[in-house]
C-alpha positions in Angstrom: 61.8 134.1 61.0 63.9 130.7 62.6 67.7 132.3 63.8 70.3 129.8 61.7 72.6 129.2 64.6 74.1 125.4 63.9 77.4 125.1 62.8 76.0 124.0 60.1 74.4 127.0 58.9 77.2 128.9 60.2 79.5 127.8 57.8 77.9 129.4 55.2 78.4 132.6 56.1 82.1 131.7 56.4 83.3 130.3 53.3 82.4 130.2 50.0 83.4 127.4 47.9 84.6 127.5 44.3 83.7 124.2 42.1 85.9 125.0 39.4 83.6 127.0 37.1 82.7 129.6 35.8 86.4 131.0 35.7 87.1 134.5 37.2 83.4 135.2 37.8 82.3 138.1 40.1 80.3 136.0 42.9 83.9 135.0 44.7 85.0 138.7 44.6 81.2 139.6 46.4 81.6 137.0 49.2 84.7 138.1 50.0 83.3 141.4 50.0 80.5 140.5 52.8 83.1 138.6 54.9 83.5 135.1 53.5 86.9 133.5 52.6 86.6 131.5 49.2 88.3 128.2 48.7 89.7 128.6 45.3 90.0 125.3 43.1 93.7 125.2 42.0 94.4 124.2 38.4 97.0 121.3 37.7 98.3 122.1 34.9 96.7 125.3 34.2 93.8 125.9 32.0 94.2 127.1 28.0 93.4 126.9 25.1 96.1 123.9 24.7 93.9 121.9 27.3 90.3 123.3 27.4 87.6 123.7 25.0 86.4 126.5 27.3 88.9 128.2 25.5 89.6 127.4 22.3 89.1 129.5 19.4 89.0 133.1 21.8 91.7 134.9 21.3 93.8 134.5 24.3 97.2 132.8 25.3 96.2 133.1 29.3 96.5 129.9 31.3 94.4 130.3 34.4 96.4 128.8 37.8 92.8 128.7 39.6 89.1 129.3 38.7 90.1 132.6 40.1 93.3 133.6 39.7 93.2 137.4 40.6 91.9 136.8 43.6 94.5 134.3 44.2 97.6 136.7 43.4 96.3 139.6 44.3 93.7 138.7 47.4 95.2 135.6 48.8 95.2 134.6 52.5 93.1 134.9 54.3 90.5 135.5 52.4 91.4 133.6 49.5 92.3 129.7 50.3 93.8 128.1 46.8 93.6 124.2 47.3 94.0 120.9 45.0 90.4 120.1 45.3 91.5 116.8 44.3 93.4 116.5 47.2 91.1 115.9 50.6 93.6 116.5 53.0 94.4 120.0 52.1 90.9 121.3 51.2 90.5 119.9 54.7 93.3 121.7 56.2 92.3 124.8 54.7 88.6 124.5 55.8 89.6 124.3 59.2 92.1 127.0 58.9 89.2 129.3 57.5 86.8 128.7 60.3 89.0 129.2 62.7 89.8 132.5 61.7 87.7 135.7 62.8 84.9 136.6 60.4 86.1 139.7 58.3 82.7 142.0 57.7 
């Protein structure tokens, strides 16, 4: 078997990298778990069921802040990164941050 030893490769095994859906999904929870930091997609404004057909109809008055917003309140830094994906200088910022940082398994 070929050793993944590039940066490249590397950086998978750091960070895991939320694109916004599905929200509050168990895969984010299980990096973290095996030593990867997530980069959580931050939700401006938040998502309802004012603004989101995801949610219409079920019978909840939540407005998720993130894609996961447990993990965002009650994991946070640094092993969860919430970021305006939107914005290129922060997820940036916060990239860097998280592979500079010691790997947690």
């Amino acid at each position: 078997m070929r050793r993944l030893t590039s940066g490249f490769y590397c950086l998978f095994l750091q960070l895991f990298v939320g694109l916004s859906f599905p929200y509050e999904g168990p895969a984010p929870l299980e990096a973290i778990a095996n030593g990867c930091a997530f980069l959580n997609p931050k939700f401006t404004p938040a998502k309802s069921s004012k603004n989101t057909d995801f949610f219409k109809g079920k019978p909840t008055l939540r407005e998720l802040t993130s894609q996961h917003p447990y993990a965002e309140v009650y994991v946070g830094q640094p092993h969860v990164w919430t970021v305006d994906i939107e914005n290129p200088v922060e997820v940036e910022n916060a990239i860097r941050s998280i592979l500079s940082q010691k790997v947690f398994s």
